[in-house]
N, C-alpha and C positions, 0 to 999 in steps of 0.2 A: 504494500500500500504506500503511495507515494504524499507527500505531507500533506497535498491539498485534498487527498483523499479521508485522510486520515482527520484533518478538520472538520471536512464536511460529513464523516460520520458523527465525529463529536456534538457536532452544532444538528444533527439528526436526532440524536438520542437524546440528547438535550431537554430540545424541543417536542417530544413522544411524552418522555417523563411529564413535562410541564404541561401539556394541554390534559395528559391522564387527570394529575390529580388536581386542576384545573375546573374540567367539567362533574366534578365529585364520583369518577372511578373510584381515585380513593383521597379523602379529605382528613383534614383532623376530627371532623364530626366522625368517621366512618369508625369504628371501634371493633375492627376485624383483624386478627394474630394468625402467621403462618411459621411453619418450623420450614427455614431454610436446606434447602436436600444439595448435596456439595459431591465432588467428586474427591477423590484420592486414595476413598479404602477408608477412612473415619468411620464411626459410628454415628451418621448424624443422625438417627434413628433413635439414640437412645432415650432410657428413661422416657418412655411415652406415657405414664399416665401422670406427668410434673404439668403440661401444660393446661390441660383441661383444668387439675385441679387449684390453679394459681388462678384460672379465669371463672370459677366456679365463686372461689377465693372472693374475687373483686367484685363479681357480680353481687357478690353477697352485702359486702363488706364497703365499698368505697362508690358505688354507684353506675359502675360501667353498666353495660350490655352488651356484652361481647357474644361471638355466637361459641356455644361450648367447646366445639370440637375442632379444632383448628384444623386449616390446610395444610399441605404441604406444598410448596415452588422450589422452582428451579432456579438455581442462583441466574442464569443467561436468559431466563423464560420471561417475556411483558408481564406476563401473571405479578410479577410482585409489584407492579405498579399498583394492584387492588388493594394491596394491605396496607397500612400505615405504619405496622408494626412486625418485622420479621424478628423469629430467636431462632438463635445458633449453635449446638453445642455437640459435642461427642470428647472421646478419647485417644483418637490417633490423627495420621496425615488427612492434610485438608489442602487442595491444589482447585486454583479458579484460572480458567483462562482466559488470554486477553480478551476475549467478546464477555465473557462471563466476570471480570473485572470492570473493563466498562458498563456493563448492563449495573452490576450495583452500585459504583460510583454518581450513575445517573438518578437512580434512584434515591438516594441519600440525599445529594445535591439540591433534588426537587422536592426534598419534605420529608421522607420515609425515615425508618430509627430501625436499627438492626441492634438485638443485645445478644451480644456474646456470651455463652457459661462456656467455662474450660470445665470438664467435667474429669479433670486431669488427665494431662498427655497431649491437648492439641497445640498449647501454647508456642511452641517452637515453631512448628509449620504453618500454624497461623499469621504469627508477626510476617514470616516470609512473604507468604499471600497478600496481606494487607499493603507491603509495599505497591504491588500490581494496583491494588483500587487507589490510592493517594499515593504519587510517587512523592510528592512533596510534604505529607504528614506524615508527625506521629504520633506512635501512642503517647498520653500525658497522662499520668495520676492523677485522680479528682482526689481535689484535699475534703475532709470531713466536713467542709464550710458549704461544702456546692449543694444545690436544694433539691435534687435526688435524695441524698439522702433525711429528708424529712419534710417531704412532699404529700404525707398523708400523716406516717408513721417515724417517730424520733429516732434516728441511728445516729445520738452522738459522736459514736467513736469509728463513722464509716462502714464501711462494707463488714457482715461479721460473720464468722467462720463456723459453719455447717457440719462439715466432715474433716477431720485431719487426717492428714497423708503422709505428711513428710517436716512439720512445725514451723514452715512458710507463712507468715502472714496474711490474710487476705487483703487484696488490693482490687481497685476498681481504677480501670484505666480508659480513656474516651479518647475521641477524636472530632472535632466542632469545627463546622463550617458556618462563617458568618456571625459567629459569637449562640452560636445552636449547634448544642453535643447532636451528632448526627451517628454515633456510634457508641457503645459503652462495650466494653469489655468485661468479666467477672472471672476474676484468679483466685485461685486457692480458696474460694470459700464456697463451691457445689454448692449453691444451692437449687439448683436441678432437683437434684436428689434429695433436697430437704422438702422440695414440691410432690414429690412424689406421694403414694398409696403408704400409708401409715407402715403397713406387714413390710414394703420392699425391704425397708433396712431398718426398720423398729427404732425410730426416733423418737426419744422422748416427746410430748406435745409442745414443749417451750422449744425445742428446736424445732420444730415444725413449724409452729406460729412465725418466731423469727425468720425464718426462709420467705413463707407466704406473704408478711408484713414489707417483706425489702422488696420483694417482685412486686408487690402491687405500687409500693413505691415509684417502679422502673416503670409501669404501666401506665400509672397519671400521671409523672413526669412528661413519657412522651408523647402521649395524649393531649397536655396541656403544654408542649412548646412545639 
């Protein structure tokens, strides 16, 4: 692809994203979650009953209306121009290619919020990938100040830690287009898996709440910016 080819995809895609959510394909009113499906051999598959019960959670709890049962899209597919909100997560390689980096770059750019859970093990192939979507960002640590974290629910002390694995701190790291996180990341603190079905991994109830209370956090953050 020759440069002026390669602009006038850009200034395409651009433009596709912006009239989508535009004409309310998908708006910030639209209150509809898909789990992003990725290529490289990851499990992005896992922990499937974390998101239903996180939008169960909200519905209940902070007033959304979300539809219960989430989609699934393809990271290169228009489809995720419908949703406003994609999650991200598994335990191994995660490889996007350049159509499939521009296709979410575009999406981001134009409105959409993708949150990441490292459900431990993608972090490394991840960060790689992310270069492909913003060759010019990076990831940045959210200080405990940023209003993610107490946006419905008080997490004074930041992101907090679900499952330990390894005595890593959890961190919460983002990416902001325009002075608007358009990306959140979540390290070392699974909580996927504190969303889950009570039996998966017999979480006390106070860890359980805690997991549910930070995601609905993440959910009316990106909801309301």
């Amino acid at each position: 692809m020759n440069p002026l080819e390669g602009i006038r995809s850009n200034l395409q895609h651009l433009i596709l994203g912006t009239l989508l959510f535009s004409l309310g394909i998908s708006t910030a009113d639209a209150q509809e979650i898909a789990v992003l499906k990725y290529s490289g051999g990851g499990d992005w598959y896992s922990n499937p009953t974390s998101l239903p019960n996180l939008i169960g959670f909200c519905n209940a709890n902070i007033g959304t209306k979300i539809t219960e049962k989430p989609e699934t899209v393809e990271v290169g597919s228009p489809t995720i121009f419908q949703y406003p909100f994609l999650h991200m997560t598994g335990h191994g390689n995660v490889i996007f290619s350049e159509e499939e980096a521009e296709n979410l770059r575009t999406y981001l750019l134009s409105g959409g919020f993708l949150h990441i859970d490292d459900n431990y093990g993608m972090e490394p192939y991840l960060r790689k990938e992310l270069v492909k979507v913003f060759p010019d960002a990076e990831l940045e640590e959210l200080g405990t100040d940023h209003p993610i974290f107490d946006a419905v629910y008080d997490f004074p002390e930041g992101l907090p830690k679900i499952h330990e694995h390894d005595g890593k701190r959890p961190q919460a790291f983002g990416i902001r287009y325009q002075n608007r996180l358009v990306l959140l990341f979540t390290y070392e603190s699974d909580l996927g898996n504190g969303w889950e079905d009570p039996s998966v991994h017999n979480d006390p109830e106070e860890v359980r709440q805690k997991a549910l209370r930070m995601g609905a956090n993440i959910i009316a953050y990106a909801f309301g910016h």
